[in-house]
N, C-alpha and C positions, 0 to 999 in steps of 0.2 A: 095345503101341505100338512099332513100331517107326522107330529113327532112323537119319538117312543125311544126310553135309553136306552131297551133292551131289545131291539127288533129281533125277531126271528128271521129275519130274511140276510141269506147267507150271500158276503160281498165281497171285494176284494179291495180293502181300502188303498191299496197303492194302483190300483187303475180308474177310483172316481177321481171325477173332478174337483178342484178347492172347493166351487161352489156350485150349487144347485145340481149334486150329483145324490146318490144312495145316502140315507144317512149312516156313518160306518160305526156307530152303536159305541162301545170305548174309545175313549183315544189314547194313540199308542205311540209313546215316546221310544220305543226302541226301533221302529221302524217312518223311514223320511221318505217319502217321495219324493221331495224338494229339499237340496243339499245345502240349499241357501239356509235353510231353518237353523240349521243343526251350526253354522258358524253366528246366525245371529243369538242363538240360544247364549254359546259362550260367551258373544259380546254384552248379553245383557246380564248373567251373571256376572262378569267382571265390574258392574257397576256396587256393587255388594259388595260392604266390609267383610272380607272374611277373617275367622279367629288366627289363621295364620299369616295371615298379612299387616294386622292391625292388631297390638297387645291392646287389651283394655283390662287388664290387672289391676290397673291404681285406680281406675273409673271404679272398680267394685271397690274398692279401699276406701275411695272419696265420697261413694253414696253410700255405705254404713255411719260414715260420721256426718252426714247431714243430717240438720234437726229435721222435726219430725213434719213441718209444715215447708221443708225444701224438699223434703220425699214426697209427700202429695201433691205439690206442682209437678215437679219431674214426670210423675208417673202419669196423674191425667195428663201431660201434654204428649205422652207417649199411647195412652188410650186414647185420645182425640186423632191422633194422627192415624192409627190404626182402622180405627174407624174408618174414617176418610178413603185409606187406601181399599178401605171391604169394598165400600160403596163405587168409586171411582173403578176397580177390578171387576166388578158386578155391571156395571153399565154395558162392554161391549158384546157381554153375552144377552143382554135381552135386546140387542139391535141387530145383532147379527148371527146369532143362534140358528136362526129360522133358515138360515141362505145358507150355512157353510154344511159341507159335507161331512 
């Protein structure tokens, strides 16, 4: 099988298959095939602090007055964790890249 981001070859991504159909070259978040995506999408954002739901004002208060070796743990463990989630986010695309549509 071969792949390519940008195929020339002109498809209709709301009539392939999930898998092992045309590959549909961008993927397009304003258009679902399957309606189930689009409520699990919300549910997985609602896992996410967001700024309106969560004040972290005094958190920006409280990490200016940390000394300066409670800032460099904070932060690499914020860089570590990050890291992590690239790697962990990266993995199911070199497993299943090749098979989805």
């Amino acid at each position: 099988m071969k792949y390519s981001t940008f195929s020339q070859t002109d498809n209709n991504q709301m009539r392939e298959p999930m898998f092992f159909g045309q590959p549909v070259n961008v993927a397009r978040y304003d258009q679902q095939k399957y309606p189930i995506f689009e409520k699990l999408i919300e549910k997985q954002l609602s896992f996410f602090w967001r700024p309106e739901e969560v004040d972290v004002s005094q958190d920006r208060i409280d990490f200016r007055n940390l000394p300066d070796h409670e800032k460099h743990i904070f932060l690499s463990n914020l860089k570590y964790q990050t890291l992590l989630d690239s790697i962990q986010g990266r993995s199911p695309n070199v497993a299943f890249l090749p098979l989805v549509s």
